[in-house]
PyMOL commands that place a pseudoatom at each C-alpha (Angstrom):
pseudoatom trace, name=CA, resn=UNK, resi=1, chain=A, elem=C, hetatm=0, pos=[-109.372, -83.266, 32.303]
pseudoatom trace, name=CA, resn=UNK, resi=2, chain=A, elem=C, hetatm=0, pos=[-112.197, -81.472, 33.451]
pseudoatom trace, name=CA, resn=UNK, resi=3, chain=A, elem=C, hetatm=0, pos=[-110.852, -78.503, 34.645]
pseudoatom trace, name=CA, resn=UNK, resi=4, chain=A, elem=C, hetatm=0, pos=[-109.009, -78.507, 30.910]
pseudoatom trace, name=CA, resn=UNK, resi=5, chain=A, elem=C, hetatm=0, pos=[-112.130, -78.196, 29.474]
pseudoatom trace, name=CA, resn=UNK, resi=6, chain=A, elem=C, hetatm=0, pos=[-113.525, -75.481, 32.137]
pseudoatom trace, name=CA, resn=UNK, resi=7, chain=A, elem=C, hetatm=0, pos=[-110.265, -73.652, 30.409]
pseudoatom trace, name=CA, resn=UNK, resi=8, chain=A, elem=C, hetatm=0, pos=[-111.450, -74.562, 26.530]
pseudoatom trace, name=CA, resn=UNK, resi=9, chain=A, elem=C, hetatm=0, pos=[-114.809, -72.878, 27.340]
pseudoatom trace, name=CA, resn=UNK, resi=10, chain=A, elem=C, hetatm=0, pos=[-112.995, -69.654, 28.901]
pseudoatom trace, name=CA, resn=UNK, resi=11, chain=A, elem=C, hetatm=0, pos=[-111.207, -69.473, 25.269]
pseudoatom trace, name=CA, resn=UNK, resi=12, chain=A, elem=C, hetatm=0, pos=[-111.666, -67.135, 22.720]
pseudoatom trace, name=CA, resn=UNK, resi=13, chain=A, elem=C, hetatm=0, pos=[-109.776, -68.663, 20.004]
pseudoatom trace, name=CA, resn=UNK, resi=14, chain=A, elem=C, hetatm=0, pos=[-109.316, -72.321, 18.545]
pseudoatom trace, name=CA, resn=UNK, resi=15, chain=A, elem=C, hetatm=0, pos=[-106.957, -73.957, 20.692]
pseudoatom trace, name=CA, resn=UNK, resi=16, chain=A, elem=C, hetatm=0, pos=[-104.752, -73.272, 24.096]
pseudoatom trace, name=CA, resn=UNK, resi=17, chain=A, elem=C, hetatm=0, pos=[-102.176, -71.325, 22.503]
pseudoatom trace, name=CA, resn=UNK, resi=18, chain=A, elem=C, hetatm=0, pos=[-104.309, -68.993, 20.643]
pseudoatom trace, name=CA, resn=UNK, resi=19, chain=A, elem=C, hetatm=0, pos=[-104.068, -71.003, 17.017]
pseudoatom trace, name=CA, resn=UNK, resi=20, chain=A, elem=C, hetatm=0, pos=[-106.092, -73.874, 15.873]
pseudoatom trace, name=CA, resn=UNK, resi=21, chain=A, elem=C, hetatm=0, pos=[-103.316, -75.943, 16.097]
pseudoatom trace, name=CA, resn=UNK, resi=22, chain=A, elem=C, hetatm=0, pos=[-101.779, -76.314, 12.593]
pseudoatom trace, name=CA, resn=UNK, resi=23, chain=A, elem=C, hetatm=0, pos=[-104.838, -77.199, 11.073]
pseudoatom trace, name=CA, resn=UNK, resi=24, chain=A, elem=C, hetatm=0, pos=[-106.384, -73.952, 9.827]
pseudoatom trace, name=CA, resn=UNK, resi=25, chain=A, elem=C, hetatm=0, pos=[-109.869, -74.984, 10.289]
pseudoatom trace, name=CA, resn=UNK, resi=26, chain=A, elem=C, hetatm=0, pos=[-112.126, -71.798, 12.233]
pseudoatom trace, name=CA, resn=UNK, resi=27, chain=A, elem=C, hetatm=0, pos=[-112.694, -71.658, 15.868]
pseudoatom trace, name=CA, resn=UNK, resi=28, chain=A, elem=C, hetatm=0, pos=[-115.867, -73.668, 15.959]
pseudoatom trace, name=CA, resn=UNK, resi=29, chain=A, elem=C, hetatm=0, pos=[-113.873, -76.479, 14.434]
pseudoatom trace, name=CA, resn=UNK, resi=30, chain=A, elem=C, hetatm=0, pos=[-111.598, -76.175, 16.725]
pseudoatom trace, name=CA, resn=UNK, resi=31, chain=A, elem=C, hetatm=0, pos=[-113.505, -75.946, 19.892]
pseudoatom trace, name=CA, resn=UNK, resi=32, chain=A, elem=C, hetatm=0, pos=[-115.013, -79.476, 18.407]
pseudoatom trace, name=CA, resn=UNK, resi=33, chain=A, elem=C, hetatm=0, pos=[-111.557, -80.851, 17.734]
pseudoatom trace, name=CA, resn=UNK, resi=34, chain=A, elem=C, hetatm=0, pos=[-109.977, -80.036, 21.028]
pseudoatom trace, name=CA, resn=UNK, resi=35, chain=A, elem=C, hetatm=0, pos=[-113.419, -81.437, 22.791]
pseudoatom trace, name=CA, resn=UNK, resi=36, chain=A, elem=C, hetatm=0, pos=[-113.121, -84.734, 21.041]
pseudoatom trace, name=CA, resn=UNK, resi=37, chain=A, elem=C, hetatm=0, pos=[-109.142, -84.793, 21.643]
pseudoatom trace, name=CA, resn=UNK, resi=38, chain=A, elem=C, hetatm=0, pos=[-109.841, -83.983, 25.202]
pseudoatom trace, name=CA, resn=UNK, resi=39, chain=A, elem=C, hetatm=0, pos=[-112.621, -87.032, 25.190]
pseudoatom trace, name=CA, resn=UNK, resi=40, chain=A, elem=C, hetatm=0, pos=[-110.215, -89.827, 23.479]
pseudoatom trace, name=CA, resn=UNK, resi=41, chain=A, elem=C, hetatm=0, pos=[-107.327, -88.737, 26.437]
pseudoatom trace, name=CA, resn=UNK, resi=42, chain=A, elem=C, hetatm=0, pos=[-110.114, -89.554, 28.996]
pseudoatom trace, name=CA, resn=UNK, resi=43, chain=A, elem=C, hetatm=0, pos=[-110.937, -92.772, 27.035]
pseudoatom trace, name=CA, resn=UNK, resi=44, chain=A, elem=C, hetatm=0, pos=[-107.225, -93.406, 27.145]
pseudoatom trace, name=CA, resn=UNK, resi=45, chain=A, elem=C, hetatm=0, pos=[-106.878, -92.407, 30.801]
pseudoatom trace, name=CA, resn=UNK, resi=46, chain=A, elem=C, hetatm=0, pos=[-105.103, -89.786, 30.526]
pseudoatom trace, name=CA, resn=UNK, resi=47, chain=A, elem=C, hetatm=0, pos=[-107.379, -87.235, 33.424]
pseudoatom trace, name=CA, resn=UNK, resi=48, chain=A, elem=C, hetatm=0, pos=[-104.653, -84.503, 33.948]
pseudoatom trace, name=CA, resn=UNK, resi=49, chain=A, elem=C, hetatm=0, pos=[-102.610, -82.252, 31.730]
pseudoatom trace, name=CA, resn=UNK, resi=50, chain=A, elem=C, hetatm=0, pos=[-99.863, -83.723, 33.862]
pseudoatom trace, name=CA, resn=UNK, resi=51, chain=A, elem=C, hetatm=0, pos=[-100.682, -86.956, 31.999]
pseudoatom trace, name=CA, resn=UNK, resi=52, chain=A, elem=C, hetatm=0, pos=[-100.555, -85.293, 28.745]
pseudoatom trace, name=CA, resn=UNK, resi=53, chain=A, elem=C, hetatm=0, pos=[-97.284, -83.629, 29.394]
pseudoatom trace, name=CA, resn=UNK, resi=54, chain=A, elem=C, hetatm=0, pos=[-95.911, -86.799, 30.808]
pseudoatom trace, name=CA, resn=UNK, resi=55, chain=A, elem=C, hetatm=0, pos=[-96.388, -88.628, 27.058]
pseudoatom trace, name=CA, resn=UNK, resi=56, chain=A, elem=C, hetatm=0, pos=[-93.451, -88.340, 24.781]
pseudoatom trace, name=CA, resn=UNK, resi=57, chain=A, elem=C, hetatm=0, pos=[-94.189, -85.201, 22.338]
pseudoatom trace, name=CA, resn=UNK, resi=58, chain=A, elem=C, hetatm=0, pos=[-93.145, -87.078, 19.380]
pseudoatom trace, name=CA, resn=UNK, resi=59, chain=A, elem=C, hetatm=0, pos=[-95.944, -89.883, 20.146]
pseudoatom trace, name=CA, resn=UNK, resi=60, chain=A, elem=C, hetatm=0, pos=[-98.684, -87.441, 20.457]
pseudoatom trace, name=CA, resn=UNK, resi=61, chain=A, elem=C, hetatm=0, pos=[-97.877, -85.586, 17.145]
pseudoatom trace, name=CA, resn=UNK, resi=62, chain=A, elem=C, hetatm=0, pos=[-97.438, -89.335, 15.510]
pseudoatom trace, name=CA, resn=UNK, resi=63, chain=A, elem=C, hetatm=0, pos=[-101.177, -90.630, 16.739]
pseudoatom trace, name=CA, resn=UNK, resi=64, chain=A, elem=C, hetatm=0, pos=[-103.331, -86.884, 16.989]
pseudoatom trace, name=CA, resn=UNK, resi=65, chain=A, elem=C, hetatm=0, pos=[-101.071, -84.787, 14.743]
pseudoatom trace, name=CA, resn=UNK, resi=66, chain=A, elem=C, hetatm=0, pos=[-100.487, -81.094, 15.147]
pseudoatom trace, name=CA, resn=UNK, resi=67, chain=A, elem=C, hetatm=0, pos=[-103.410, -80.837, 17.391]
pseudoatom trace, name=CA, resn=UNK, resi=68, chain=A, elem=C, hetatm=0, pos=[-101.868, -83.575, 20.053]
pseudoatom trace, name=CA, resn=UNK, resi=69, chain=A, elem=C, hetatm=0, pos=[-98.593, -81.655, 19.346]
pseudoatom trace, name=CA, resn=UNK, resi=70, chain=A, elem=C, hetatm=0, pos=[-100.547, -78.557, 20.594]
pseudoatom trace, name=CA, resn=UNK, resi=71, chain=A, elem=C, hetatm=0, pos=[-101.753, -80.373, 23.211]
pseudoatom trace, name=CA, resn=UNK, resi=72, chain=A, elem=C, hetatm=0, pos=[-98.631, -81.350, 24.053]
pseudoatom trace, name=CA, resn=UNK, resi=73, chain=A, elem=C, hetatm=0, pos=[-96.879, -78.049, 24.250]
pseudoatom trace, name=CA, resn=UNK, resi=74, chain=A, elem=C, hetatm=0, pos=[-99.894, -76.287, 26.342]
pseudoatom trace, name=CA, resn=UNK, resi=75, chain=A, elem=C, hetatm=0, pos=[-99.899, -79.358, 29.094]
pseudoatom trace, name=CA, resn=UNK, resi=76, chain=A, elem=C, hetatm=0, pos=[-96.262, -79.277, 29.431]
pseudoatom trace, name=CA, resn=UNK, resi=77, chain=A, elem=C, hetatm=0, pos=[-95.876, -75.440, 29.785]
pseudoatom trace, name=CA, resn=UNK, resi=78, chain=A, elem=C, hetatm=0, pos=[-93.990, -74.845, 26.501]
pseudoatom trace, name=CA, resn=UNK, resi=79, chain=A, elem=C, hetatm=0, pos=[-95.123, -71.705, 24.823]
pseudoatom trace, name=CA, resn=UNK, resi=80, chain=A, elem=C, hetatm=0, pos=[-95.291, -71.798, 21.291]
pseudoatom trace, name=CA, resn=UNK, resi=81, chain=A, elem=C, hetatm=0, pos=[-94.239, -68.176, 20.753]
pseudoatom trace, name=CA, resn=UNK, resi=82, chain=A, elem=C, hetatm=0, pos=[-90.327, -67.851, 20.349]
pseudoatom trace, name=CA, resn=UNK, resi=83, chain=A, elem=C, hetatm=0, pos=[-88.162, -65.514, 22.317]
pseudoatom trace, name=CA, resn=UNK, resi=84, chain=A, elem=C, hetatm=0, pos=[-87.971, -62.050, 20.622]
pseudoatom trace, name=CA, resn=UNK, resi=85, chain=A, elem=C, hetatm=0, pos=[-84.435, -61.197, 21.842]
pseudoatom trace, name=CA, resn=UNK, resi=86, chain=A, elem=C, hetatm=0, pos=[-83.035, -57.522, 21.211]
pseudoatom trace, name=CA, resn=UNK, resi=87, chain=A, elem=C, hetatm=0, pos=[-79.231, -57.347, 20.538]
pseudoatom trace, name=CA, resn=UNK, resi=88, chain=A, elem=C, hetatm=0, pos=[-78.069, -54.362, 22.938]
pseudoatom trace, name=CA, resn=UNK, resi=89, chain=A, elem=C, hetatm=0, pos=[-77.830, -51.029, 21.109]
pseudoatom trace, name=CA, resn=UNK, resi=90, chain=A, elem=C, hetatm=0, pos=[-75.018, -49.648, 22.921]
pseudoatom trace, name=CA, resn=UNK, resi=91, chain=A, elem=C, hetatm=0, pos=[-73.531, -48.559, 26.061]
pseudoatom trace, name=CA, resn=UNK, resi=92, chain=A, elem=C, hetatm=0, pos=[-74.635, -45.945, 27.893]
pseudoatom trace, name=CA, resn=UNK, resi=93, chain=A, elem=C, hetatm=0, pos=[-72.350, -44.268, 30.798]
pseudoatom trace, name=CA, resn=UNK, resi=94, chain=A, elem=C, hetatm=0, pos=[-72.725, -41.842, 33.354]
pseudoatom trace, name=CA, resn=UNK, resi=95, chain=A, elem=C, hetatm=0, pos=[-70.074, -40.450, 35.271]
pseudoatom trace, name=CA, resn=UNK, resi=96, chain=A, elem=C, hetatm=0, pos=[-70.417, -38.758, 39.226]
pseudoatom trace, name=CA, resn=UNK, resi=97, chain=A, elem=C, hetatm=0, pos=[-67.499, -36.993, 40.403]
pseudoatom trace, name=CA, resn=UNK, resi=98, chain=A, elem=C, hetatm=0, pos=[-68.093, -35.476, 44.122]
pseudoatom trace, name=CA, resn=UNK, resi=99, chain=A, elem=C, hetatm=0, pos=[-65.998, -32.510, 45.278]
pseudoatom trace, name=CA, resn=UNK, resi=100, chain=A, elem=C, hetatm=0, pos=[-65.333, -32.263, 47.912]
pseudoatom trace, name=CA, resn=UNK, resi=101, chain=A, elem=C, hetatm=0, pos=[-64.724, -36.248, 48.344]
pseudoatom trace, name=CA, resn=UNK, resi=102, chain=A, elem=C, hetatm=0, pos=[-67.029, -37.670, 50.598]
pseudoatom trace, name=CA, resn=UNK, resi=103, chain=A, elem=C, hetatm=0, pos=[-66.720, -40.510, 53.233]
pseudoatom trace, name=CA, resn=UNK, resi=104, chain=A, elem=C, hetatm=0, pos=[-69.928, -42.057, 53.742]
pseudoatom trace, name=CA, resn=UNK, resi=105, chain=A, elem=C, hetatm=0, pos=[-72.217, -43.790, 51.284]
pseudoatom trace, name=CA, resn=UNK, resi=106, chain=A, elem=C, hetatm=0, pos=[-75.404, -41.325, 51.903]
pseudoatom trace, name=CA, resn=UNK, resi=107, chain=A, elem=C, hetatm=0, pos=[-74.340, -38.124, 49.954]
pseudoatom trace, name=CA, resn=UNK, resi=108, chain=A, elem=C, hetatm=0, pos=[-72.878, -40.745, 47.221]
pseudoatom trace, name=CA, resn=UNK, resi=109, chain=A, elem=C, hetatm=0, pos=[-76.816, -42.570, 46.997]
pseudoatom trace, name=CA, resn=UNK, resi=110, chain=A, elem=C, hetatm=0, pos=[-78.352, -39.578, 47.132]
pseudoatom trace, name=CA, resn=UNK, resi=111, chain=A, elem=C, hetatm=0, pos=[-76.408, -38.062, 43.790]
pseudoatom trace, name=CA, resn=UNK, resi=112, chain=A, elem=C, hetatm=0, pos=[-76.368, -41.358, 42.412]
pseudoatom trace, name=CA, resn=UNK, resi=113, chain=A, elem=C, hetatm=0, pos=[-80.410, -41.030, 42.830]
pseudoatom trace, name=CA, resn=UNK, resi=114, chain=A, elem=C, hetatm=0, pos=[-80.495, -38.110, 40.398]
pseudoatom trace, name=CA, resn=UNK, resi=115, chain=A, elem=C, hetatm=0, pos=[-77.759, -39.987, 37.699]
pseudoatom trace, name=CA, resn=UNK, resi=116, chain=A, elem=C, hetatm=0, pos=[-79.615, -42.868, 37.554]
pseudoatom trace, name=CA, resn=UNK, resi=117, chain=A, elem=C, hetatm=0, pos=[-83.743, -41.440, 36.884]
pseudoatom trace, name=CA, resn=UNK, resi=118, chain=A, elem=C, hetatm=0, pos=[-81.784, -39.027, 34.111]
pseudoatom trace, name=CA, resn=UNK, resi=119, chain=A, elem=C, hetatm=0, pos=[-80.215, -42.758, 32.538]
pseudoatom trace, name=CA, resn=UNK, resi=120, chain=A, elem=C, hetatm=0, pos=[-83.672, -44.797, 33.438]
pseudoatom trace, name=CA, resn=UNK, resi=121, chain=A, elem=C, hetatm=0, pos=[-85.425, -41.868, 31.606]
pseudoatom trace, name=CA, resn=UNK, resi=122, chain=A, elem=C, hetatm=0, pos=[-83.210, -41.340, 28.668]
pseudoatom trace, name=CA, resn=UNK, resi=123, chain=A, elem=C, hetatm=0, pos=[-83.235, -45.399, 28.522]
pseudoatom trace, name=CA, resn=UNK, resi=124, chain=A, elem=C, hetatm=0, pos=[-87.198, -45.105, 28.779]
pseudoatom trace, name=CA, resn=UNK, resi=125, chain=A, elem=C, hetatm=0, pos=[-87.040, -42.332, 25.883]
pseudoatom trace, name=CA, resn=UNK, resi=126, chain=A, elem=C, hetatm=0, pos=[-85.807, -44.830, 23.437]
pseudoatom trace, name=CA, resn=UNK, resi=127, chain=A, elem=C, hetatm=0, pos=[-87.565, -48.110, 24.444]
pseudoatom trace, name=CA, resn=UNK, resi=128, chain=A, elem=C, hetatm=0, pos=[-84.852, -49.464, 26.156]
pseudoatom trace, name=CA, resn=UNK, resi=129, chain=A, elem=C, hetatm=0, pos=[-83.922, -50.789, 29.735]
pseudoatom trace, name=CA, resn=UNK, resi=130, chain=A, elem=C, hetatm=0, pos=[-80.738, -51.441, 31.696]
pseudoatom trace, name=CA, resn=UNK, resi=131, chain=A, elem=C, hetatm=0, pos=[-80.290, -55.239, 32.530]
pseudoatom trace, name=CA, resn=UNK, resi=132, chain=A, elem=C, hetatm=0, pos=[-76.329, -54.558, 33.268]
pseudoatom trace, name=CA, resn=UNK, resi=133, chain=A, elem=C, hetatm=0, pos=[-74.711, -51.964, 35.443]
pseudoatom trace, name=CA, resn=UNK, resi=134, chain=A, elem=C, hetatm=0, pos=[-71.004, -51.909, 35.974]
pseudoatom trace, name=CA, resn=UNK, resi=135, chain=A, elem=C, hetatm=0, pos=[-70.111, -49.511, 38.835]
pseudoatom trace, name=CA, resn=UNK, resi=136, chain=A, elem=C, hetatm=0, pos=[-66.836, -48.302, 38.863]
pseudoatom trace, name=CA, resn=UNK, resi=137, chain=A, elem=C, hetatm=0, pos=[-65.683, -46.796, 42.381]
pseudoatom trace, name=CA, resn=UNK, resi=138, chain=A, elem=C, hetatm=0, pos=[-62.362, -44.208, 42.519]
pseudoatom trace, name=CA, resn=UNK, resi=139, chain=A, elem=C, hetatm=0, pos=[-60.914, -41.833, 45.287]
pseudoatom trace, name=CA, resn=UNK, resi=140, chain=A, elem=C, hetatm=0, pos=[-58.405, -39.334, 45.243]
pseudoatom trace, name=CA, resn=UNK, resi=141, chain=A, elem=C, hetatm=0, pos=[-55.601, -41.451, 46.264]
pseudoatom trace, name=CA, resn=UNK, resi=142, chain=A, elem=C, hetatm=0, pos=[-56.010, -43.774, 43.043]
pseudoatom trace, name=CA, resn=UNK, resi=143, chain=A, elem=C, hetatm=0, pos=[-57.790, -47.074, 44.702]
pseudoatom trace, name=CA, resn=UNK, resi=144, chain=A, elem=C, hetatm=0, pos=[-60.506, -48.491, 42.530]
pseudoatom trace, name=CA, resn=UNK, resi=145, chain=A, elem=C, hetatm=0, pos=[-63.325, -50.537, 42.701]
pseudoatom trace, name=CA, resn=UNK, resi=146, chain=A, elem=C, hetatm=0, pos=[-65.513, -52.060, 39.866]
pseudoatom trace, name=CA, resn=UNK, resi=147, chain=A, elem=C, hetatm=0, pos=[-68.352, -54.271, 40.511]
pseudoatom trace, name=CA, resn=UNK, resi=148, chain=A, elem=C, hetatm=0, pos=[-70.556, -55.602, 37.624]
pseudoatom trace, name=CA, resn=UNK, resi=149, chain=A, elem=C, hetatm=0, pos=[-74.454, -56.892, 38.286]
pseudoatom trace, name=CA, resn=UNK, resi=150, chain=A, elem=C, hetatm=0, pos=[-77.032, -58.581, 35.331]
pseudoatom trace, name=CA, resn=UNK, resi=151, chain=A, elem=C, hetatm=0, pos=[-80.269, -58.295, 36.293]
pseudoatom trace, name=CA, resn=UNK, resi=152, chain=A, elem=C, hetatm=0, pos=[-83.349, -60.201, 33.846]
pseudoatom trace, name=CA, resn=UNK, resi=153, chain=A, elem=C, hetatm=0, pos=[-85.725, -57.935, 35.237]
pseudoatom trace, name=CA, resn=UNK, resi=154, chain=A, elem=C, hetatm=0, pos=[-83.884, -54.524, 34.158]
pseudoatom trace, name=CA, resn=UNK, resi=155, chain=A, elem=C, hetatm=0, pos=[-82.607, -51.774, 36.974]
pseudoatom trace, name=CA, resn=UNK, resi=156, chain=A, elem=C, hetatm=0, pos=[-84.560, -48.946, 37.816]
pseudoatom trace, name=CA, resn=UNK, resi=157, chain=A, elem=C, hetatm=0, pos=[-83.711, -45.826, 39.699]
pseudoatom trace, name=CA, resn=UNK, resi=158, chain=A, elem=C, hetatm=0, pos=[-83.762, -47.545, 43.139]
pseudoatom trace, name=CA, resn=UNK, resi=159, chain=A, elem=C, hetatm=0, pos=[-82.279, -50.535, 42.230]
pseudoatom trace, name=CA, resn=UNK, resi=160, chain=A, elem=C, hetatm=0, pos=[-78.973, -48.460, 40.104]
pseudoatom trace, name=CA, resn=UNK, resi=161, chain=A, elem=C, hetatm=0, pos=[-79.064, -47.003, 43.846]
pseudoatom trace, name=CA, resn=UNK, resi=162, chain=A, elem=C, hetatm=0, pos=[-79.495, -49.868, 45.720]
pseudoatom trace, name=CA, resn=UNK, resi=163, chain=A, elem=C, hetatm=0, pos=[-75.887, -51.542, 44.171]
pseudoatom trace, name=CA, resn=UNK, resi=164, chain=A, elem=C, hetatm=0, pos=[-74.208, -48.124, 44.683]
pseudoatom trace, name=CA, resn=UNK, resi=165, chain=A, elem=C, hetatm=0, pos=[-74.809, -48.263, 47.846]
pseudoatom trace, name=CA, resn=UNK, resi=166, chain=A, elem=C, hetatm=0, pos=[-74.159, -51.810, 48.354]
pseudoatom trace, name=CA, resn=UNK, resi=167, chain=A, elem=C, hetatm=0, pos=[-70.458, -51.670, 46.715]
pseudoatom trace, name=CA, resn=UNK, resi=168, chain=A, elem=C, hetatm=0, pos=[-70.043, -48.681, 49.045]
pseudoatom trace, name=CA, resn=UNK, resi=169, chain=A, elem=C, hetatm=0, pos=[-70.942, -50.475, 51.880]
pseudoatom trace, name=CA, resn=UNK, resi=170, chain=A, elem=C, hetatm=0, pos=[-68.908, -53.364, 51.106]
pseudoatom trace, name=CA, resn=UNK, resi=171, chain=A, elem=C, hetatm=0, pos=[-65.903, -51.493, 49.969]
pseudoatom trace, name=CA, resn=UNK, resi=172, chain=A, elem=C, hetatm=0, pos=[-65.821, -49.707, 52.898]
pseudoatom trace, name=CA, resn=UNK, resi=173, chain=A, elem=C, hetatm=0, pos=[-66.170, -52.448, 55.324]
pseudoatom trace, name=CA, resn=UNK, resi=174, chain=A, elem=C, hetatm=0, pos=[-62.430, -54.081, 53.431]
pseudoatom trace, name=CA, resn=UNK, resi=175, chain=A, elem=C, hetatm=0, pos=[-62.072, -57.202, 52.210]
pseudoatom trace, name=CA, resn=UNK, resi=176, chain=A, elem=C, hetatm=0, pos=[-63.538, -60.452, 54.036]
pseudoatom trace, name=CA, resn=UNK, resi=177, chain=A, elem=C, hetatm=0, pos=[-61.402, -63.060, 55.718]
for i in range(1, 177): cmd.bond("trace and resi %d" % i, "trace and resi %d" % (i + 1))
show_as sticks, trace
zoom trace
């Protein structure tokens, strides 16, 4: 529990996740409150936030209240702060046609290049970022090919280009046995 105490001193505010725990009191309070918790875990054994976390949360909140609750959530990795989901806005498309057709994947990436910074910038513009691309792959004889990818940490220019290529690639290579 040491080293959780080398982290209480590093603090700024009242407890590990920035609030005092439920209880409203101010920071010096707190400081004193998470100190003595930090003593009675040591007096109960518990040395290692791994100790902590191990402890049903339920029977820390019922002996040490919103501050062993606290406790609690910061040993076990939980963060306190909820999930501030956007619902998607809309759906933004871009379309590439090449004339002449082309038959390798270079001259396709390198256009592609220039569609996807105008999207990533437009997306940019408004705050926004593209965690699904659907790329949809035609020729002049009617075959297509659609491929959709999720990515949590949004696509970027190179990336957009990146799967492009990739369908391309595999497209071109025909179906696996």
């Amino acid at each position: 529990m040491s080293a959780y105490l080398d982290a209480l001193d590093a603090l700024e505010a009242g407890g590990p996740d920035g609030d005092s725990g439920g209880g409203g009191e101010s920071s010096g309070g707190d400081r004193a409150a998470w100190r003595e918790l930090t003593a009675r875990f040591g007096r109960l054994g518990l040395r290692t936030l791994g100790d902590v976390a191990a402890l049903p949360a339920a029977d820390l909140t019922a002996r040490f209240g919103p501050l062993g609750q606290a406790a609690h959530r910061w040993a076990a990795g939980i963060d306190p702060t909820p999930l501030a989901l956007d619902t998607p806005v809309g759906r933004e498309s871009e379309v590439l046609e090449l004339e002449p057709p082309v038959a390798t994947a270079e001259p396709v990436a390198f256009a592609v290049r220039a569609v996807a910074e105008a999207l990533c910038g437009r997306l940019a513009g408004a705050g926004r970022t593209c965690h699904e691309l659907a790329v949809g792959i035609g020729t002049e004889h009617g075959e297509h090919d659609e491929r959709r990818w999720r990515r949590e940490l949004g696509f970027t220019e190179a990336t957009i280009t990146e799967r492009v290529r990739w369908q391309l690639e595999g497209w071109a290579a025909g179906p696996t046995p």
